[in-house]
C-alpha angles and dihedrals in degrees: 000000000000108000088224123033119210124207124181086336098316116129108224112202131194091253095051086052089052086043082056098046088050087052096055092051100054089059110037096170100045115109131229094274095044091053092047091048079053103043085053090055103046089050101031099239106171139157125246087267096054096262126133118265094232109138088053086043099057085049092063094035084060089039090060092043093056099051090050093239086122136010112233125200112267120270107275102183134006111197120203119277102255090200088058101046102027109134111239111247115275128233125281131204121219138142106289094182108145118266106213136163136071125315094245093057088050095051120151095072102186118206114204125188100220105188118127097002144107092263086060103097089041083068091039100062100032086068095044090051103036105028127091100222089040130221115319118174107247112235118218125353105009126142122196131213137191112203114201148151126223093000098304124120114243103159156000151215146192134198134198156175102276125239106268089217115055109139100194078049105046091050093050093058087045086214128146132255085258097042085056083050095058101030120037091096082078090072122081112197125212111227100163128027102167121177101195113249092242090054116097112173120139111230099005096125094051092049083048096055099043092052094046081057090061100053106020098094090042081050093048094046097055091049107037104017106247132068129251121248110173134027135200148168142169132252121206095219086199085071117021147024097223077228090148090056089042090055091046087061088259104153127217102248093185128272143288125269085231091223109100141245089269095048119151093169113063078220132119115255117165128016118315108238138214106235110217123196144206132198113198098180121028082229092066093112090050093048101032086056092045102127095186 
């Protein structure tokens, strides 16, 4: 058995297993999630917002148990997997006459974060309907925005946590393995990026983009308590040229191995991608490789 276990970078000591034996003891009819609620409070394991670190800390709570190391209560409930039986986003009606012109005739361009409120599933089901790779529910950090002029919708955009393996990336930034650990929470990652079809505008993508540049860490902080440094997405370049990031000052940081984050392989499996990036500070490579 390791003298010391380790679980999504937290060292777990002999003395922090005891102090966990102790815990369950003390209270012999809690239940898992109580004991992890309790476990986050007594060692002040929080997320960036303030928030406790439950789901990680079940993990490691089941880790432990696994290993035997401690005996946790049985399972009392297992609820259905959302992901699994999530309904996909319904259609939505709305005036698909075609917005034409130049950028400057359409100004003001308004930029609404859309997240947990009633214009959700809007953005949810224009992308179903109108993007190629279709609507999937973000997991973890994400924020969601509905550009539009004179009230009508024109684009949108989704952000995400970003992949913590990304090799093109990673030796951009030029960071360690432990400076990825602790820091990776400061990328935000662009999985959808969707014009409407009926929307003809030259240059309005790059002038979205360059303006979400400008908000999105500001965005990111209020929600989730710490700023954004770096961005990055992916082209198909089957598809498409990634012009629209390339006119926005986005620069080609290489390409993916197309095999996915769960290969067994080393074979290629799904599309190879171009892999786009962002600075947002000229420090992002001090920061990003910050270790403390």
């Amino acid at each position: 058995m390791p003298t010391e276990w380790r679980y999504r970078g937290r060292a777990v000591s002999a003395e922090d297993i005891a102090f966990i034996r102790r815990l369950i003891a003390a209270h012999p009819g809690a239940s898992r999630r109580a004991l992890s609620a309790k476990l986050c409070e007594a060692w002040g394991w929080k997320q960036a917002n303030g928030a406790p670190r439950d789901m990680v800390c079940r993990g490691l709570l089941l880790m432990l148990d696994r290993a035997g190391e401690i005996d946790l209560p049985p399972v009392r409930f297992t609820p259905p997997n959302p992901l699994v039986e999530r309904q996909r986003p319904a259609p939505v009606l709305i005036d698909t006459t075609p917005i034409r012109g130049s950028l400057s005739e359409l100004r003001p361009v308004g930029f609404r974060p859309v997240r947990r409120t009633s214009d959700e599933p809007l953005f949810n089901s224009l992308i179903e309907q109108h993007h190629y790779l279709g609507y999937e529910q973000p997991v973890g950090e994400h924020l969601k925005y509905i550009v539009s002029t004179a009230g009508r919708p024109m684009a949108c955009l989704a952000w995400s946590s970003a992949p913590r393996h990304l090799g093109s990336r990673d030796r951009f930034i030029g960071w360690s393995a432990e400076a990825r650990r602790r820091n990776i929470r400061f990328l935000a990652y662009n999985t959808r990026f969707l014009i409407l079809p009926w929307v003809q505008v030259e240059h309005l993508a790059s002038h979205i983009l360059g303006r979400m540049a400008k908000r999105l860490s500001e965005d990111w902080e209020r929600s989730y308590g710490h700023p954004i440094y770096f961005l990055e997405t992916f082209v198909d370049p089957e598809r498409f040229r990634g012009t629209c990031y390339r006119a926005a000052n986005w620069v080609v940081l290489g390409r993916t191995t197309g095999r996915g984050k769960d290969d067994q392989t080393n074979r290629p499996n799904r599309p190879i991608k171009e892999v786009l990036g962002y600075p947002l500070t000229p420090r992002f490579r001090q920061w990003l490789a910050e270790v403390e």
